[in-house]
N, C-alpha and C positions, 0 to 999 in steps of 0.2 A: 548325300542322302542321309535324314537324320534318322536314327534310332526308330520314331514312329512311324516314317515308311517303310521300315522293316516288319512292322506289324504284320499286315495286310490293310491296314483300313484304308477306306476309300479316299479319292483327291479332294471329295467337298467336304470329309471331313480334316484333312489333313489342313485344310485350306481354315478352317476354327481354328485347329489348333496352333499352327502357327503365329496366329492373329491375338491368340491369346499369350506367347510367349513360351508357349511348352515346347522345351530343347529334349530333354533324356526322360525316358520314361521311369516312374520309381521301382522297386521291385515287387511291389504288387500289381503296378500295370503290367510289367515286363511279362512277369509269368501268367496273369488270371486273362488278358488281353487274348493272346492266341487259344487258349481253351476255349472261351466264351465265343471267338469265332467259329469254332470247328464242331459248335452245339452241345456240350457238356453241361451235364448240372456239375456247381462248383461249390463248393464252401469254402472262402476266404476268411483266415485268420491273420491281422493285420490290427495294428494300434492307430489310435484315432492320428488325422493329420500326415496322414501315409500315402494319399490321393486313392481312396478308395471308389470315390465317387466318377472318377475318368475312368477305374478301373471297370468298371462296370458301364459306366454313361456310354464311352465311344464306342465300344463294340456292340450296345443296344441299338442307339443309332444308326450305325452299318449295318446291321441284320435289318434290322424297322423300314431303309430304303431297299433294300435288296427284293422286299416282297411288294408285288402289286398286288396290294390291300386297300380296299377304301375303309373310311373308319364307321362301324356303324353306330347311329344313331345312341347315344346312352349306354353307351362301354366304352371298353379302353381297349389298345391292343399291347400296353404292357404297362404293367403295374408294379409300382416299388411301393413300400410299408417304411415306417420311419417313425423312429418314437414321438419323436416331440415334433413342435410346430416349428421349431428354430429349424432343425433338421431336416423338416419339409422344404420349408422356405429356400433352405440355401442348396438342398440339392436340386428343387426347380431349377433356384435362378443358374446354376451353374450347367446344368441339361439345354435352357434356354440361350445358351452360349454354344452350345455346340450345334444345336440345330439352326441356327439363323441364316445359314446360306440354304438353307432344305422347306421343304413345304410342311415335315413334321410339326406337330401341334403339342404342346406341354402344359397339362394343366395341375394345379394342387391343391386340395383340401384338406383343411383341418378346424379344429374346434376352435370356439371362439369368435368364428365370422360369420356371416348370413348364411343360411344356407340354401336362403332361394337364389343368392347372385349365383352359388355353387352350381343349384339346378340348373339352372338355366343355362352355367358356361356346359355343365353335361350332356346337355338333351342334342348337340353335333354332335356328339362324339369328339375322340379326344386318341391322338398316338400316343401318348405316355401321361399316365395319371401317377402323380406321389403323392400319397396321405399318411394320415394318421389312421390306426385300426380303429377308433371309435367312430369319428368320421365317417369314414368309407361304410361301417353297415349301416349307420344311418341312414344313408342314402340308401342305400339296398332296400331297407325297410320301407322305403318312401317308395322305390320301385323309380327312381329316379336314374338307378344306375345297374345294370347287369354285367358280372365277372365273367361268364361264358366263353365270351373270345378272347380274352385274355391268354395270350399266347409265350409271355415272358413273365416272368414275375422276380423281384430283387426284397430280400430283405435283409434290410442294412440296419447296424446297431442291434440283432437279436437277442445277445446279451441282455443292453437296457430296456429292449419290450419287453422282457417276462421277469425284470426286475420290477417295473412298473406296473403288471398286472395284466400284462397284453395276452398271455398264454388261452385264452379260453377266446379271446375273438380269433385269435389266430386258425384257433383249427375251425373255431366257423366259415372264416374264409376259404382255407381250406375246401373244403365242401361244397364251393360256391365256383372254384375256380375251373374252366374248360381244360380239356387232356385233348393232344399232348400237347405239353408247352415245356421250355426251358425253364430251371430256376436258377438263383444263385443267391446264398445266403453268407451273409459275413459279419464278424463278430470280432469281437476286440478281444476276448475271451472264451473261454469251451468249457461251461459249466459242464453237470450232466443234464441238465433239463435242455439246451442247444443242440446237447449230440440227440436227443428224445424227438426234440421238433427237425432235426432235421432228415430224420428218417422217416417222418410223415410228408416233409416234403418234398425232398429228392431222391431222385433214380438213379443208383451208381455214381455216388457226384468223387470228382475228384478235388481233395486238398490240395489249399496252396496256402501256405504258411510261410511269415517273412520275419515278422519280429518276434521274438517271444512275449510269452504274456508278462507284463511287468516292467518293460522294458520304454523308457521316453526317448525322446530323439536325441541323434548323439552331439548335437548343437547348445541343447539345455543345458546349463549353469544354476546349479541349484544351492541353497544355502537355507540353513536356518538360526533364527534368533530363538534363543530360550526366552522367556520375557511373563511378566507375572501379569494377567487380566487388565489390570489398571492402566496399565502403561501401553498394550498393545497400541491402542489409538495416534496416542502423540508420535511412538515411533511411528506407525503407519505415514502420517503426514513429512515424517521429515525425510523419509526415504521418497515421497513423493513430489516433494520441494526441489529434491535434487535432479526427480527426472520430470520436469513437468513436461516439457513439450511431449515426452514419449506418451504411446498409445500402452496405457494401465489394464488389465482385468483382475479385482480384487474378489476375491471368493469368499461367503460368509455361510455358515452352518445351516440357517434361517431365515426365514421368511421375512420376522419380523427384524430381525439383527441386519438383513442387509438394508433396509429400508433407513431404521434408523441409522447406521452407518454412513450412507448415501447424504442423508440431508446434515450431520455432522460435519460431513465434508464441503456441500455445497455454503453454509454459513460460515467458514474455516475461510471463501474465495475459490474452491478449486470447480473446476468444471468438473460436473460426474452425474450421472443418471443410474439410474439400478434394473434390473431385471429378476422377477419368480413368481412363483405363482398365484401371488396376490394381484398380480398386473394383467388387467386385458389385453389380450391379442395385438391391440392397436398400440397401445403403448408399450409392450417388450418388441415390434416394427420400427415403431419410431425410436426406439431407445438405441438398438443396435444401427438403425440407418446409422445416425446423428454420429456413430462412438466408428462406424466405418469410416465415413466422411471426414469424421475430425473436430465435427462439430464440438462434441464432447471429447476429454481426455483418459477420464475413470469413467468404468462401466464396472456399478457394484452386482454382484449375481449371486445366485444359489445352485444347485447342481442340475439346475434346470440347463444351464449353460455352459456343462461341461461338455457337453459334445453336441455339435453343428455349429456354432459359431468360429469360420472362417476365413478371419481377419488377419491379410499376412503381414497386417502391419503391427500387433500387439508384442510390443518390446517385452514387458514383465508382464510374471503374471504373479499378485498376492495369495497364499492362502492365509488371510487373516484366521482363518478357524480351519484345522485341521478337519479330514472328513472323518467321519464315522467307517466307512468303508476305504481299506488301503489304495480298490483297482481306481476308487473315484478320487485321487489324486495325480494317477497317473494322465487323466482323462482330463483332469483342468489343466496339467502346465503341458499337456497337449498344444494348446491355443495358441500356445508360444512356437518361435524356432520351425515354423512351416515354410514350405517351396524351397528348402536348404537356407535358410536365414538361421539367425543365430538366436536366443533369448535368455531371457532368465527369469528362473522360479526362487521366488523367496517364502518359507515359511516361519510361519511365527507360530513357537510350542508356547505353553504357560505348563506349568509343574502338574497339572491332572490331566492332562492330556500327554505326556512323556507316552503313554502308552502306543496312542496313536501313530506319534513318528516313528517308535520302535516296527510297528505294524508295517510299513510303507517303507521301511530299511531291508525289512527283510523278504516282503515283495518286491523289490528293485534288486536286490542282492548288493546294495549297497552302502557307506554309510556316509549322510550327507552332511558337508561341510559344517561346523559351525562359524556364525557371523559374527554372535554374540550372546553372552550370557554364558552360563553355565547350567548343565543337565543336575536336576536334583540326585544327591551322594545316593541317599536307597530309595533307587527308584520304586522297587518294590512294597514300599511304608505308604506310598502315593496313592489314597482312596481313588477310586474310579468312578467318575461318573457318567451313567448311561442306563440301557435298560438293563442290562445284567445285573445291576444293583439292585434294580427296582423291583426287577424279579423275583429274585433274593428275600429282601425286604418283604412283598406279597405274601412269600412263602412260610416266612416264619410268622408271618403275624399271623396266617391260616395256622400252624402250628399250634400257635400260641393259643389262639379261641378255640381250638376242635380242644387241649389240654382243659382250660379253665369250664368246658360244656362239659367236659368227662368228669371233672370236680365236682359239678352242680350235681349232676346224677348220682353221685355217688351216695353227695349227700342226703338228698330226696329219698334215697333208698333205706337209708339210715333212720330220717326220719318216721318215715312210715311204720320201717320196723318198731319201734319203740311207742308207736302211739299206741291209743288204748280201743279197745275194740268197738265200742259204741259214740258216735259221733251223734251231738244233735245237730241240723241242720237248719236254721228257718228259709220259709220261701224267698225270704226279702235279702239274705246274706248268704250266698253260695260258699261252698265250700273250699278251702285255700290246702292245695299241698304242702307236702314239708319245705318247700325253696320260695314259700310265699307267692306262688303264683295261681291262679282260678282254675279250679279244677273242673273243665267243658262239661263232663259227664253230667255234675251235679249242678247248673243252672239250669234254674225254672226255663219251661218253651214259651217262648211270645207266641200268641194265637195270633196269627197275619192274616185272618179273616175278617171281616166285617160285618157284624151283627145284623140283621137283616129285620125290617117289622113286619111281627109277627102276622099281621092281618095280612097288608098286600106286597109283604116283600119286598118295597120302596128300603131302601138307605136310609141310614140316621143321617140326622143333621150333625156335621163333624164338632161343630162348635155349641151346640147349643142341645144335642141328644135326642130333639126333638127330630118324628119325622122329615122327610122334605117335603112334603104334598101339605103334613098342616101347617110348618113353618112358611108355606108361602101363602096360605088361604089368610094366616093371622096379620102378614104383609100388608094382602090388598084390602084387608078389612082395614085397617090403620091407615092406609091411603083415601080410600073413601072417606073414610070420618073427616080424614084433614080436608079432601075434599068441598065435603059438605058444608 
């Protein structure tokens, strides 16, 4: 009997899950599994590539057959939230694995696609809906879709929703959602704004905490290259000369650096596609199909695809650019060393970024390998660039003009004092302060009215001063003559 029959979950699901090859359950199925059975709100803290998604998936499933429920028409009877579309996509397809011996129905929307195919998949009704928050009120709004029976609710990755801005649909949802129902919320991280949302949306939930925060898999092999801007590239290529058959994901800072990056590589000979958020929906699908399949080898990305891409084949993963945020390192060599595989993260620092890897040393508690190069002597002497600079910068130049305005006035002040009491002014030259600028008071008024004749009140002629009634009489007297 393996592990997973000890769950309780049922034989049609055990009957997936063998079929997909799951032996031991991880330690967040282990423990959030039998909770989520026994009806508990939970909050799950776990690092991405932990098997969050069975954690939650199987025991939704087994509750979802356990009720005889038909699905009504334009709801859902349990609903998960998911930042991004990647993250939709692949917790679908992996929910869609577990119910295939079952009659349950798994639909997913998010931005980017049609949204009347959407409609229309809605208006059956649907046993598990996974979206995106913008998404979903859309539909709401359209009245294409009501949260009422929604009897489960999962949201996964809450961290990255209210990094991205999801915090204010969230509690709309909220408010839209049927009582009672189960939740369960899980997070890679526990800001304070997580522990905030999650007391709006759970009852008594009980923690289950497996990895600490910071923490990557204990399979990852991590190294970094010190290396100056210039040269990143060429090494990028030679480290991937060496592994070509392997399945790559190289990470870049930008939108536009991975792009360019990607076709770099593709004129270099190497097979590589890119994914961010310059790319349609259709194409970051077909990008990742191709890079699962094998078709492609490098899949270039931006932090769009640090988490939901569930490729347990990606041997390395690059940060060609370190991130700006420490946890969103953790979360790209994630992708690596999943289902107990092994992998390897390699980073490449340049001398203005030293700061960054120090950041992510000291979130992991640890310090990572060098491959090559050497770390600049004082780090410290090392400008930084980013917004804190910029801010900075803002600040003093604000400084700088409210100083040189407080000069101006001073001066003006000074002026004044010392002029002489009687000023002549003509109407045609307004008067000039002491800092040489037009002093408002003293320009003549433009009269914005328009003179009116005196007899019957008719408009002047704009161009010629003359009324309009005789300027036109004088018209068609001129016309007749030619006339005639």
């Amino acid at each position: 009997m393996t592990k997973f029959e000890a769950l309780g979950l049922s034989p049609i699901i055990l009957k997936a899950v063998n079929s997909l090859g799951f032996d031991t359950p991880t330690p967040i199925q282990l423990q959030a599994i039998p909770l989520i059975l026994e009806g508990h709100d939970l909050m799950g803290l776990a690092q991405t590539g932990t098997g969050k998604t069975a954690a939650f998936g199987l025991p939704l499933v087994h509750k979802l057959l356990g009720e005889d429920t038909k699905r009504p028409a334009k709801s859902a009877r349990a609903l998960i939230l998911a930042p991004t579309r990647e993250l939709v996509n692949q917790i679908a397809v992996n929910l869609r694995d577990y119910v295939r011996h079952t009659h349950l129905r798994v639909n997913s929307v998010v931005g980017g696609k049609a949204i009347s195919t959407q409609i229309n998949q809605l208006s059956r009704g649907t046993d598990i809906l996974v979206a995106t928050p913008g998404r979903l009120l859309d539909l709401v709004e359209r009245r294409a879709l009501f949260l009422n029976n929604v009897k489960f609710l999962v949201l996964d990755e809450a961290d990255q929703m209210l990094d991205l801005g999801f915090i204010h649909d969230l509690r709309k949802i909220a408010k839209l959602l049927g009582k009672p129902r189960q939740t369960l919320l899980f997070s890679a991280t526990m800001p304070k704004q997580v522990a905030e949302l999650s007391q709006s949306y759970l009852e008594d939930p009980v923690r289950v905490e497996t990895n600490p925060p910071g923490r990557a898999a204990d399979k990852v092999n991590q190294s970094v290259h010190h290396v100056i801007q210039s040269a990143k590239t060429e090494l990028l290529k030679d480290l991937l000369i060496e592994r070509r058959d392997d399945l790559s994901l190289v990470f870049a800072r930008t939108k536009h650096g991975a792009e360019k990056l990607m076709k770099h590589l593709v004129a270099c000979g190497f097979s590589a596609s890119s994914i961010h958020g310059n790319k349609s929906q259709g194409q970051r699908d077909r990008a990742i199909k191709a890079f699962r399949e094998g078709e492609i080898r490098i899949l270039v990305a931006t932090d769009v695809a640090a988490r939901g891409i569930d490729i347990p084949g990606v041997s390395h993963v690059y940060n060609y650019d370190l991130p700006e945020v420490a946890e969103n390192y953790v979360h790209r060599i994630g992708r690596t060393a999943r289902a107990g595989a092994g992998g390897e993260a390699v980073a490449f620092c340049k001398p203005e970024d030293i700061h960054l890897l120090r950041a992510v040393e000291q979130l992991m508690g640890i310090s990572i390998p060098v491959a090559s190069g050497e770390p600049p002597e004082d780090e410290n002497a090392i400008p930084r660039k980013g917004k804190s600079r910029g801010r900075g910068r803002a600040k003093n130049n604000r400084a700088g003009k409210s100083q040189a305005n407080k000069g101006k006035r001073r001066q003006a002040s000074r002026n004044r004092s010392t002029a002489p009491d009687t000023i002549s002014v003509s109407a045609k030259a307004p008067a000039k302060t002491g800092d040489g600028q037009t002093n408002k008071r003293d320009k003549p008024r433009r009269n914005t009215k328009r003179p009116r004749n005196a007899k019957d009140g008719s408009m002047p002629n704009q161009h010629s001063g003359r009324p309009n009634n005789q300027s036109g009489k004088r018209r068609r007297s001129k016309r007749s003559a030619v006339a005639a």
